[in-house]
C-alpha positions as CSV (number, residue, x, y, z in Angstrom):
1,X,0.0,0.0,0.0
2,X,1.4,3.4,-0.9
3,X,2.3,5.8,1.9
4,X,0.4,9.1,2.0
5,X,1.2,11.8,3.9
6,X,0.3,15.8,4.0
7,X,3.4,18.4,4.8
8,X,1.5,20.1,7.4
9,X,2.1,16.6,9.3
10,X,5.5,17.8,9.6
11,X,5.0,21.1,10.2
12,X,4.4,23.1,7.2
13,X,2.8,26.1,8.0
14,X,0.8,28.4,5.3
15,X,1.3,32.0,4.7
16,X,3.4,34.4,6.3
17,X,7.5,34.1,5.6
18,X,7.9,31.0,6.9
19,X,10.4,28.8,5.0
20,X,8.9,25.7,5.3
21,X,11.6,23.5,3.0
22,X,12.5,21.3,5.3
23,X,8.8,20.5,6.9
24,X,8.2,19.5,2.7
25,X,11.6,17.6,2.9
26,X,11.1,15.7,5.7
27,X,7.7,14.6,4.4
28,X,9.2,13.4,1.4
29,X,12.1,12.0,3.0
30,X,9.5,9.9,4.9
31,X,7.7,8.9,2.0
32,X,10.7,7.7,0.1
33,X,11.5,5.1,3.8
34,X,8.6,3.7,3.4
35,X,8.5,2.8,-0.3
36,X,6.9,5.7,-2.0
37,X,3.9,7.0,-2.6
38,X,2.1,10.4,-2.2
39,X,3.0,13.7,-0.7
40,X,0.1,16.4,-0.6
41,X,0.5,19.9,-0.3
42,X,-3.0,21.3,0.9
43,X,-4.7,24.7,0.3
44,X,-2.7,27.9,1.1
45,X,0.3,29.1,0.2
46,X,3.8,27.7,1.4
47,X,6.9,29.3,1.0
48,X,10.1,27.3,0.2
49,X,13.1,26.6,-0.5
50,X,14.8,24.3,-2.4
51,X,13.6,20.9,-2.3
52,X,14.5,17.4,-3.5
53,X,12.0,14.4,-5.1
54,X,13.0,10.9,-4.5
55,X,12.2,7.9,-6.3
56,X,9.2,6.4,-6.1
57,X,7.6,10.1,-4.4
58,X,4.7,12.1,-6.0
59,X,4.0,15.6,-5.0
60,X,0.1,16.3,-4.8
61,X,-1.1,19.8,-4.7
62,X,-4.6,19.9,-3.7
63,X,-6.9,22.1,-4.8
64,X,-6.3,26.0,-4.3
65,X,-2.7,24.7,-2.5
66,X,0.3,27.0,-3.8
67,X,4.2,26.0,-3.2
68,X,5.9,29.9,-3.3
69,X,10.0,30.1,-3.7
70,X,11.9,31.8,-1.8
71,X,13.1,35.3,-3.1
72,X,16.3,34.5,-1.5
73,X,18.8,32.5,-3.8
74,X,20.8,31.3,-1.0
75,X,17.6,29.1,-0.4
76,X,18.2,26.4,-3.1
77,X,21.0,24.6,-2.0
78,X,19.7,21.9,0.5
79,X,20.8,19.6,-1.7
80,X,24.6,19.4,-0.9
81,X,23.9,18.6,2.3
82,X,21.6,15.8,1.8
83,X,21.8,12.9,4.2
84,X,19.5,10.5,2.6
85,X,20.8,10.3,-0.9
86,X,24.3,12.2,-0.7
87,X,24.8,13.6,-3.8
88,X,28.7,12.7,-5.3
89,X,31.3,15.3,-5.1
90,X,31.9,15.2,-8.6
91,X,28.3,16.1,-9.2
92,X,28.9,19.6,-7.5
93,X,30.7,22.7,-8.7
94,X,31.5,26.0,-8.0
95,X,31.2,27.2,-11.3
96,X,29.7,30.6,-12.1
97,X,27.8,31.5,-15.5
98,X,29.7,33.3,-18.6
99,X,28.5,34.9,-21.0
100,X,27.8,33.5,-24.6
101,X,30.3,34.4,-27.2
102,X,33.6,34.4,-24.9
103,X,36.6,33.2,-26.4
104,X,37.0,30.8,-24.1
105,X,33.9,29.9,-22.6
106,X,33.3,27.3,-20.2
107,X,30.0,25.2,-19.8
108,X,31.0,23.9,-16.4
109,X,28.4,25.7,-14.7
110,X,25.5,24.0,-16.8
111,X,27.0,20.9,-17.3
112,X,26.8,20.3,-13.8
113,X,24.1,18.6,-12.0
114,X,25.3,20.7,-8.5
115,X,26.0,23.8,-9.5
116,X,24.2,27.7,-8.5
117,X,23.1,27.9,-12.4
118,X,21.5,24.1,-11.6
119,X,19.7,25.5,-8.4
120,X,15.7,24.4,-8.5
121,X,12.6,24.9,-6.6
122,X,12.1,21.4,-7.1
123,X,15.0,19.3,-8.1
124,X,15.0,15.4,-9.2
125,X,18.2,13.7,-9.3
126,X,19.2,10.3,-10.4
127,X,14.9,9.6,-9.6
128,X,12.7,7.3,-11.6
129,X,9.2,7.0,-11.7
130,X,8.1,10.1,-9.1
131,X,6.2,13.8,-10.5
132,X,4.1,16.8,-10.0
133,X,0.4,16.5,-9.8
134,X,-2.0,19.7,-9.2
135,X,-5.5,19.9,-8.8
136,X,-7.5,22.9,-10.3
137,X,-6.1,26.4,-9.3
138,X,-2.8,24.9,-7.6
139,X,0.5,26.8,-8.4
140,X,4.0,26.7,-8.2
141,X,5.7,30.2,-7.5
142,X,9.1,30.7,-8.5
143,X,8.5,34.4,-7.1
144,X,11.2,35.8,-9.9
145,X,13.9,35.0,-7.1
146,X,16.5,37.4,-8.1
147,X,20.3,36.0,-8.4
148,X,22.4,38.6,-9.2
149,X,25.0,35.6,-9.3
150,X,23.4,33.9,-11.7
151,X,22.4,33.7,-15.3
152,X,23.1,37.4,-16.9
153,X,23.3,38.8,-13.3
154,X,19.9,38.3,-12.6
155,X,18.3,35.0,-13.5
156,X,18.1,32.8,-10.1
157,X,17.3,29.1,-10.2
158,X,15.2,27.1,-12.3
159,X,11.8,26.0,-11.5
160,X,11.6,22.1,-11.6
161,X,14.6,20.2,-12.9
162,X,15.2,16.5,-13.4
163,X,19.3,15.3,-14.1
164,X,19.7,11.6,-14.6
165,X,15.7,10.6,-14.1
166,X,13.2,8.0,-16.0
167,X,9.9,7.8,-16.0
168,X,8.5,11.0,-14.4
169,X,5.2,12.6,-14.8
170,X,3.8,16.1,-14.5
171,X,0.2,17.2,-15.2
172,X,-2.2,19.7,-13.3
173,X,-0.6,22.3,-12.1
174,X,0.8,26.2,-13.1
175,X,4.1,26.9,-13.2
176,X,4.4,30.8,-12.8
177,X,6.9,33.4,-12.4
178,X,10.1,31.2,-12.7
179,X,12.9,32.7,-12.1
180,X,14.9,30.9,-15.1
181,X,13.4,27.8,-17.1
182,X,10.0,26.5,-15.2
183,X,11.5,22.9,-16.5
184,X,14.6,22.3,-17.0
185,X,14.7,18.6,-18.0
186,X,18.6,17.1,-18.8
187,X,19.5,13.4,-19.8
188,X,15.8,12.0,-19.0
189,X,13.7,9.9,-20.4
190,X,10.4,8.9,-20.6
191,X,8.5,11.8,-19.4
192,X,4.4,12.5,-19.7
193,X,3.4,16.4,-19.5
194,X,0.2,17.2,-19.8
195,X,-2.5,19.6,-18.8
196,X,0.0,22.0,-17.5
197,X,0.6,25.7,-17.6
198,X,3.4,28.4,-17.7
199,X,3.4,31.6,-17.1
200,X,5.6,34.3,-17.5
201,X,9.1,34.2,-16.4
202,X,11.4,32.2,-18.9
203,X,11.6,29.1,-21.2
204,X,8.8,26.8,-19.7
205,X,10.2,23.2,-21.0
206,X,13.3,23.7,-22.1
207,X,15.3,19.7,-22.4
208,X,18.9,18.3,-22.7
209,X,19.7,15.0,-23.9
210,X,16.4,13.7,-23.6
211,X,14.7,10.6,-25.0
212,X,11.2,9.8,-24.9
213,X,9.0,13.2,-24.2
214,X,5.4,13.6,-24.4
215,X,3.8,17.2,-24.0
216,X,0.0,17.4,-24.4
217,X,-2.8,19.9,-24.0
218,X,-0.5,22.6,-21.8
219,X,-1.0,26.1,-22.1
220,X,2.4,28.3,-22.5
221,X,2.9,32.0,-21.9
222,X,6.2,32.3,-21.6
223,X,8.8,35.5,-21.8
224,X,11.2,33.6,-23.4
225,X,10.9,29.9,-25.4
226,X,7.7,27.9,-24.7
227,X,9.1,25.0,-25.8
228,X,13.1,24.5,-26.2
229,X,16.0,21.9,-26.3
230,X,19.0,20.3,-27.9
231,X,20.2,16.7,-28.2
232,X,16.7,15.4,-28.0
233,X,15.1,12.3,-29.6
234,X,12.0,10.9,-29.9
235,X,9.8,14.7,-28.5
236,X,5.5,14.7,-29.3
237,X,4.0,17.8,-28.5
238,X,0.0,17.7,-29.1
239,X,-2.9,19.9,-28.7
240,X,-1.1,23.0,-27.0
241,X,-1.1,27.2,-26.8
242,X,2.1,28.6,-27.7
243,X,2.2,32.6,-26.7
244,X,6.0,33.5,-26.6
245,X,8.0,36.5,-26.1
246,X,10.9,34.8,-28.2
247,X,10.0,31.4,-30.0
248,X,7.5,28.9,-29.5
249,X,9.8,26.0,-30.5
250,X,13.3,26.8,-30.3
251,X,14.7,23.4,-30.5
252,X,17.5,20.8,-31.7
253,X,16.8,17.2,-32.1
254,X,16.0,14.0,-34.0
255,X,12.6,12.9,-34.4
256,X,10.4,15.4,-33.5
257,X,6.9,15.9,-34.4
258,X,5.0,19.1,-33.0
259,X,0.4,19.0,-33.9
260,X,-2.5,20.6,-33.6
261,X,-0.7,23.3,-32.1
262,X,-1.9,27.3,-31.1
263,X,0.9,29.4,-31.7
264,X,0.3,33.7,-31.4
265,X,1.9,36.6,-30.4
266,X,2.5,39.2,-29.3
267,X,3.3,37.7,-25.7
268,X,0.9,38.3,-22.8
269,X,3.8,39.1,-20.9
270,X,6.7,40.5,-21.7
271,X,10.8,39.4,-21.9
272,X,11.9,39.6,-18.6
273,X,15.4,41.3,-20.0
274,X,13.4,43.7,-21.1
275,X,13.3,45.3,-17.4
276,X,15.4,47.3,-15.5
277,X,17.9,45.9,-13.1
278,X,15.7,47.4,-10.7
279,X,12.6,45.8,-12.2
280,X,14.2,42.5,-11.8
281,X,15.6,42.8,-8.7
282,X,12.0,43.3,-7.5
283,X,10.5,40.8,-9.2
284,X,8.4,42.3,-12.2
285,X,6.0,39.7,-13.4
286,X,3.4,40.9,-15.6
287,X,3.2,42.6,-18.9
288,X,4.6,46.4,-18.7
289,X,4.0,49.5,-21.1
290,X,7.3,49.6,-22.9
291,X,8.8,46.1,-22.2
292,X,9.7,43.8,-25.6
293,X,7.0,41.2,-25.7
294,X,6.8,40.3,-29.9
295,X,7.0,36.4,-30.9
296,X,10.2,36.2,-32.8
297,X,9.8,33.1,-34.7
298,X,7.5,29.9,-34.8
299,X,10.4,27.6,-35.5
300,X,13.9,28.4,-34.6
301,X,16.5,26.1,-34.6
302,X,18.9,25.8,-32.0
303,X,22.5,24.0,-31.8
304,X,25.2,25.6,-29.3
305,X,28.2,23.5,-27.6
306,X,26.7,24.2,-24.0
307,X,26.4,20.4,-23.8
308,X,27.6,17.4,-27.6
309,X,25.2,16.7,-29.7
310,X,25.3,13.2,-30.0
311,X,22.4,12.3,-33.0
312,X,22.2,14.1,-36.0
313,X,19.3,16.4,-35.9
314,X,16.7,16.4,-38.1
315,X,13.7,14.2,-38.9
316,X,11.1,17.5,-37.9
317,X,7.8,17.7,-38.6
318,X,5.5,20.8,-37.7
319,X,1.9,19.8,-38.7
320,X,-1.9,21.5,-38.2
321,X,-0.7,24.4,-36.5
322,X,-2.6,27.8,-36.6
323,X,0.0,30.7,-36.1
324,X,-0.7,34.6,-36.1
325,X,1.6,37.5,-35.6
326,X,5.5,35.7,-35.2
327,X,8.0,37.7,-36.8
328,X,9.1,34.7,-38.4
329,X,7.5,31.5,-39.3
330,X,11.3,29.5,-40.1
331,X,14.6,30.8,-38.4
332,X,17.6,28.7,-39.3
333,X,20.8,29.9,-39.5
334,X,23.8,28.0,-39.8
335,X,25.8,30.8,-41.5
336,X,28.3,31.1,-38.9
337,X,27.3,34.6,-37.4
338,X,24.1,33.2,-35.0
339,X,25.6,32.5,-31.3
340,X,22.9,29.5,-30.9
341,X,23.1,27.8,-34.1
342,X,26.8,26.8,-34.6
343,X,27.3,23.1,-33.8
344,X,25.4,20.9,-35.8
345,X,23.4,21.5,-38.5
346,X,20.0,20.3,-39.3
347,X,18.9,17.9,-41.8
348,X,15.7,18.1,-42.1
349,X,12.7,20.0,-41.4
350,X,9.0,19.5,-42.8
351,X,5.9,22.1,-42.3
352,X,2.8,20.6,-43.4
353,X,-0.9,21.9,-43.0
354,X,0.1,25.4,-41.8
355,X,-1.7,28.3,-41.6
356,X,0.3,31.1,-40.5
357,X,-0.7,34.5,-40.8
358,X,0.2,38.3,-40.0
359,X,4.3,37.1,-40.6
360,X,6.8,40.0,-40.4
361,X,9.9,38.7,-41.8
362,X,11.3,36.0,-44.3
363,X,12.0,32.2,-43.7
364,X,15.5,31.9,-43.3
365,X,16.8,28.8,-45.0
366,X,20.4,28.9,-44.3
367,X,22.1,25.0,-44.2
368,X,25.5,24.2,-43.7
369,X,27.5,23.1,-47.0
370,X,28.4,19.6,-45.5
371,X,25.0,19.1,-44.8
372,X,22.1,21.3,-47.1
373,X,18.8,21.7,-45.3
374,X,15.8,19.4,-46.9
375,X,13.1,21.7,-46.2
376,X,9.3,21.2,-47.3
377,X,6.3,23.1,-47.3
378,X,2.9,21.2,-47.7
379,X,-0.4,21.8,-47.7
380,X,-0.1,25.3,-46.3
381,X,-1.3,28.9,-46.1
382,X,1.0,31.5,-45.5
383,X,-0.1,35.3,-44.9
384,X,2.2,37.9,-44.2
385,X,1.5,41.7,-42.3
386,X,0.1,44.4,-44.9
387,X,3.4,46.7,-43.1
388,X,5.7,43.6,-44.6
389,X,6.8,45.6,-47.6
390,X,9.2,43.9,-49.7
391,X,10.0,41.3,-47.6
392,X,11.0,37.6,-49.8
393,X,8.8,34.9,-48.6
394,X,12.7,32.7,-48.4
395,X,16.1,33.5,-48.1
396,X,18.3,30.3,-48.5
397,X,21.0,29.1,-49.4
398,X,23.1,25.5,-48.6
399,X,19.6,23.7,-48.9
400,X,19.9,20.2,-51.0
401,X,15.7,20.6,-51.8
402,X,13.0,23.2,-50.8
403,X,9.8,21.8,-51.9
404,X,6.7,23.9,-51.9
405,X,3.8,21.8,-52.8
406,X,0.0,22.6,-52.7
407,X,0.9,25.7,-50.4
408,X,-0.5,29.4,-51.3
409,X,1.4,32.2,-49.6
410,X,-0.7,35.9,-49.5
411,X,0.3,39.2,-49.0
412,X,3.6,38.9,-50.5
413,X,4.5,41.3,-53.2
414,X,8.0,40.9,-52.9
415,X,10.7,40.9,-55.6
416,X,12.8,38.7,-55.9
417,X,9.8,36.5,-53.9
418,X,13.0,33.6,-53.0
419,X,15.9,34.9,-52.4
420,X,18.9,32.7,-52.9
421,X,22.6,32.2,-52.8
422,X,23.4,29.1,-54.4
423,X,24.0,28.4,-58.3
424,X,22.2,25.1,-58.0
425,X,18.6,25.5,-58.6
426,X,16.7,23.7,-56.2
427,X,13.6,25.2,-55.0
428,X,10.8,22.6,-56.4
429,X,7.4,24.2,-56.9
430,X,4.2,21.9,-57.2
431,X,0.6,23.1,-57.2
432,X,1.6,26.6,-55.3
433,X,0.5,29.8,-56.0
434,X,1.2,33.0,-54.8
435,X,-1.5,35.9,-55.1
436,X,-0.3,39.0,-56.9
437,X,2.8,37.6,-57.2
438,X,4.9,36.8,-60.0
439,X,7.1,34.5,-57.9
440,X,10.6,35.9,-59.3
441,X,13.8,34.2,-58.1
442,X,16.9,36.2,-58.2
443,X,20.4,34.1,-57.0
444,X,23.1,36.8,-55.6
445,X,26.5,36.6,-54.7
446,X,26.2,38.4,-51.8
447,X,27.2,37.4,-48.6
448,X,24.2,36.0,-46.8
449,X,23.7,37.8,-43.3
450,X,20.6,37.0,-41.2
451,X,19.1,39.0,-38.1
452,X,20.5,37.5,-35.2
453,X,17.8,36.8,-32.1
């Protein structure tokens, strides 16, 4: 018989500034000696710390029940003195974030598993099958803990994040406020995400090395990616609202195949380094007058060395999607000048039964020459804004076949309509029309130079 067990048992306390994190470890502690089962966080709010999930354990917030973080990032790091599964040494560092594009950068401090960049409301480590469930109205809080040690000197620790876990389940609940990713899932597999919600603070899945992911009917709005990743295989995401402040997918992998999703902009809240340093420091959460909050791209890839990439990516397929007002429907950029997009290239990439209006900018289409992008277009209907003057519907170039195949793009007046920078002709028309358009293609010599995100 499962064990079940409610924090205030252990003396959990609701409102005020209590820190309650280890009444909620001790419960789980408990639950974890006696073989697993069920750990229920009732109605009210609780403040918290850092705490740690163990095999076997399943958080339960009831309904109306709230877990808050801490504001204070000295609050997350329980972990290193844990007594009931000590974590290795090698597993901890002292490594402090850089910032991208230094000559010699170091990824120690992600790479990690017990570093301050690794810090988490709610961490699993090395568990297997354990999660999340919420009830209606139940929250977590990452209270935009402020780090000014952390992440760009102000992001403080992630939400919930798994290292080294199987079989984990999340559903119910809403993330909000997080003070860097709301999920940050590395090397896990087999993971079921559904019903869930983000909102505001920064990427709100965003995996590493992960096999096996299933995300369904979740609601994103997110001030940066809703839905990101590299080194992934095997990702399904079904049924879900994408409202970003940067991209709905931004995301590296093999074998991916994102339906049936909503994706719109402009954000309902805006891109938390947007704000002042003062505005961060005091934790900022909702949508401002003068804050960035525009949906950069649908699609964009992404491929950096913060951890290898082991599979080739590619294999993509964005089907029955609705999307309104992203700057860009396709961002990939393997040209060399995008920070994000410089380790492996991507093979593939299909977008079929898309309809996409109110789009600002061109697809970018840029593959790497030991590799050209396979791109097609099915199926579709693309709009872009009536302010999108003489803007190409493509720029490409290093692409081994761009097929555009019973698609009609509107709104697009543009000359040259493709705009591209390789001698071999490529681009494979079938059954697509463009209205008011004569559809010229004009091949340049000009370097190709793509705005940067």
């Amino acid at each position: 018989m499962k064990y079940c067990v409610s924090i205030c048992e252990f003396g959990a306390v609701a409102g005020g500034d209590v820190i309650n994190t280890f009444s909620i470890q001790n419960a789980i502690d408990e639950c974890f000696r006696r073989g697993g089962g069920e750990v229920f966080v009732p109605a009210g709010v609780f403040r918290t710390g850092g705490i740690r999930m163990r095999s076997g354990v399943y958080l339960h917030l009831l309904e109306n029940a709230v877990l808050l973080g801490s504001r204070n990032p000295e609050d997350y790091f329980f972990y290193r003195a844990d007594e009931v599964e000590p974590v290795d040494g090698k597993y901890i560092s002292e490594a402090m974030w850089t910032a991208p594009g230094s000559s010699n950068r170091d990824y120690t401090f992600m790479r990690t598993p017990g570093s301050r960049w690794n810090n988490a409301l709610i961490r699993f480590l090395f568990a297997r099958d354990a999660g999340i469930i919420g009830e209606k109205n139940s929250y977590i809080d990452g209270a935009d803990c402020y780090d000014e040690h952390g992440e760009e000197h102000y992001r403080g620790p992630h939400g919930i994040s798994t290292w080294y876990c199987t079989n984990l389940v999340f559903r119910g609940y809403t993330f909000r406020n997080s003070a860097n990713w709301a999920h940050a899932f590395f090397f896990t597999d087999n993971v079921m995400i559904s019903k869930m919600a983000v909102h505001a603070g920064h990427d709100g899945i965003h995996m590493t090395g992960c096999r096996n992911i299933r995300i369904t009917d979740c609601n994103f709005f997110t001030g940066d990616d809703c839905v990101a990743g590299i080194d992934n295989l095997n990702i399904y995401v079904s049924q879900c609202q994408l409202n970003s402040a940067c991209s709905a997918f931004r995301f590296g992998g093999s074998n991916a195949f994102f339906e049936k999703c909503k994706i719109f902009g402009p954000c309902r809240y805006h891109f938390r380094g947007s704000l002042t340093i003062e505005e961060k420091r005091n934790g900022i959460a909702s949508h401002s007058e003068g804050k960035r909050n525009n949906m950069l791209s649908a699609y964009t890839y992404y491929s950096d060395f913060s951890f290898p990439i082991r599979q080739q990516p590619g294999n993509i397929v964005i089907s029955d999607c609705d999307i309104d007002f992203a700057d860009r429907l396709l961002h990939y950029n393997f040209s060399g000048n995008e920070t994000w997009q410089k380790n492996r290239p991507l093979e593939s990439l299909i977008l079929r039964h898309i309809r996409a209006k109110n789009i600002a900018m061109p697809l970018s289409v840029y593959g790497a020459k030991e590799l050209p992008i396979h791109l097609e277009i099915v199926s579709s209907e693309i709009s872009f804004r009536s302010d999108a003057e003489n803007v190409p519907f493509i720029q490409a170039n290093n692409y081994k076949r761009i097929l555009l195949k019973d698609t009609v793009v509107k709104n697009n007046f543009a000359n040259p309509f493709i705009l591209t920078w390789q001698d071999e002709d490529a681009v494979v028309f079938d059954n697509f029309k463009c209205e008011g358009n004569p559809c010229a293609i004009e091949k340049t010599d000009r370097k190709f130079q793509c705005d940067t995100i």
